[in-house]
C-alpha positions in Angstrom: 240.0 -125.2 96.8 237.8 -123.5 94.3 240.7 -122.4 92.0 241.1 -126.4 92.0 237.4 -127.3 90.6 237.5 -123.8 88.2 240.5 -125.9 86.4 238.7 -129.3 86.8 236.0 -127.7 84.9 238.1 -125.8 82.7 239.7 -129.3 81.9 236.5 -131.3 81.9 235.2 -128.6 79.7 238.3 -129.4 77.0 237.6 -132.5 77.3 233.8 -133.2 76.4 234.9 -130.4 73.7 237.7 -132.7 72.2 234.9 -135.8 72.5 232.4 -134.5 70.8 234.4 -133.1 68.1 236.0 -136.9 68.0 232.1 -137.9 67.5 231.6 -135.4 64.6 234.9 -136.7 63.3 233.9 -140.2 63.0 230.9 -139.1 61.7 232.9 -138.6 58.3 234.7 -140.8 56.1 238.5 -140.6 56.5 241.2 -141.1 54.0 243.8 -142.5 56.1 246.2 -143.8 53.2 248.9 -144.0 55.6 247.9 -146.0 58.4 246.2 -149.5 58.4 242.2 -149.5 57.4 241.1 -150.5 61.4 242.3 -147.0 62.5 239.5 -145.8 60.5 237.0 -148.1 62.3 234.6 -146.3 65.0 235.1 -147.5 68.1 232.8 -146.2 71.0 234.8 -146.3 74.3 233.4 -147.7 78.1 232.9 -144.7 80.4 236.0 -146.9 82.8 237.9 -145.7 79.5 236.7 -142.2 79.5 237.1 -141.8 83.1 241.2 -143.2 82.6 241.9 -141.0 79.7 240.4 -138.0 81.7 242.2 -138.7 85.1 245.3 -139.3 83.3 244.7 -135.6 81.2 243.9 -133.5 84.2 245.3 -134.9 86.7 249.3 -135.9 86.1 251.4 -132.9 86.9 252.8 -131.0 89.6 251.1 -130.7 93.0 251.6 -130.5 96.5 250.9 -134.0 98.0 251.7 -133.4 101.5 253.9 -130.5 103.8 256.9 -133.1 102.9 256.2 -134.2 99.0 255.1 -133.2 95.7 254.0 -135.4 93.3 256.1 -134.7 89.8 253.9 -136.8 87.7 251.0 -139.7 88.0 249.0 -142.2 85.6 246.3 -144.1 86.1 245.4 -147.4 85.0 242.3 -149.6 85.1 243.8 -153.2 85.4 242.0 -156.6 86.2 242.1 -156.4 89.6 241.2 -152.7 90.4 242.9 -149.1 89.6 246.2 -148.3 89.4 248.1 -145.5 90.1 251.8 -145.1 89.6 253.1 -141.7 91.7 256.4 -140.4 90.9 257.1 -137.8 93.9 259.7 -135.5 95.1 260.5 -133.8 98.4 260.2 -130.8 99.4 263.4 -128.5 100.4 262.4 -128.1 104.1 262.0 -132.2 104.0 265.0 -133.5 102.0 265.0 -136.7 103.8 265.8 -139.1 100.2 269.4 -139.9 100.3 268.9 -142.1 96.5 268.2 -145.5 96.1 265.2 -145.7 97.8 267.1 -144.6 101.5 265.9 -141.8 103.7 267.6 -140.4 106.6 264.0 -140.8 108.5 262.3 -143.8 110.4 260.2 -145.9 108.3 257.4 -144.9 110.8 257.8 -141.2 109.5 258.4 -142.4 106.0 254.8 -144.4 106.3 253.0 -141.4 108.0 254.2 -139.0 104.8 253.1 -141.6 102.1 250.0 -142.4 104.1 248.6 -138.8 104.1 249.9 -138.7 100.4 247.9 -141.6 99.7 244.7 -140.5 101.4 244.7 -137.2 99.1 245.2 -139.0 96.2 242.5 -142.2 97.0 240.1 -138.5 97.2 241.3 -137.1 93.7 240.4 -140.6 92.5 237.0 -141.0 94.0 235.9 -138.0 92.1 236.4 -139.9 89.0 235.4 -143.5 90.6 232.7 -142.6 93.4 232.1 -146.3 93.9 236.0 -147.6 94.2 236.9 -150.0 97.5 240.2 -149.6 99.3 241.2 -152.8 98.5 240.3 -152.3 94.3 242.7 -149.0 94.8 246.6 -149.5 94.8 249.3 -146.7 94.3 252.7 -147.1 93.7 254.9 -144.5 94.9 258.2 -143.4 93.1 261.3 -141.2 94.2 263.8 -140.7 90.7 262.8 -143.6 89.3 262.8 -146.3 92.7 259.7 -148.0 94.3 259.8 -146.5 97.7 256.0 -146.5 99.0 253.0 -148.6 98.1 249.3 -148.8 98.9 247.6 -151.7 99.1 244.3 -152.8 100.7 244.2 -149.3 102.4 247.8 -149.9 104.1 250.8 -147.8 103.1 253.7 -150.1 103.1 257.2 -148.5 103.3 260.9 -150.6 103.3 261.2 -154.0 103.2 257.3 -154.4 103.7 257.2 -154.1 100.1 256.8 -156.7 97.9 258.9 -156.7 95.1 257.2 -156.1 91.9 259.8 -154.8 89.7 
């Protein structure tokens, strides 16, 4: 756990670094003859926007979801209606229950439990960007190769045909 927040702050570190030198930067006048002249405008971003960009910097890569998944990659995204967050997840060789296509050789019951406790660890990741963020303003979408096979919605891990069909 505390090798965990030493690279949060490592990252959150990096990241106020590469702010404030974006501050500095549009401090000064550019000469960007190559792009259109609104790229040059200053822009000052909402902290939602801050928090998005830094979730989505530190946070997508490998790590161990569960005893049974890993999550490959993730992204975050502040829509109308809440946060986002797409999951794209593999298992792990002593669980290799995905058979492709969104099918595994397990009961949905099992299937729900595994994406339920990956959920749960990831609704935490995201409350330490979002303190204030309500079950039902957090959905995650999980993804096996490419194929819907878990969602969260309204604090509910939905597995199967319980989904709805969004793609």
């Amino acid at each position: 756990m505390t090798r965990n927040w030493l690279w949060l702050t490592i990252g959150a570190v990096a990241v106020v670094g590469f702010v404030a030198g974006m501050v500095v930067a549009q401090e000064e006048e550019w000469d960007l003859d190559f792009l259109p002249a609104y790229y040059s405008e200053s822009y000052t971003p909402t902290l939602v926007e801050w928090r998005e960009v830094q979730f989505n910097a530190l946070e997508d890569g490998e790590r161990h979801l569960t005893d049974r998944l890993v999550q490959t990659s993730c992204a975050l995204y502040v829509e109308y209606w809440g946060i986002n967050l797409e999951v794209d997840t593999s298992t792990k060789p002593d669980w290799d229950m995905y058979r492709g296509d969104g099918y595994f050789a397990c009961s949905d019951e099992e299937l729900r439990t595994t994406y339920t406790e990956a959920a749960e660890k990831l609704a935490d990741i995201v409350r330490d960007y979002f303190p204030e963020i309500a079950d039902e303003d957090l959905g995650i979408e999980f993804f096996m190769e490419d194929v819907l096979v878990a969602e969260r919605e309204h604090g509910e891990t939905l597995v199967g045909d319980e989904m709805l069909e969004l793609w």
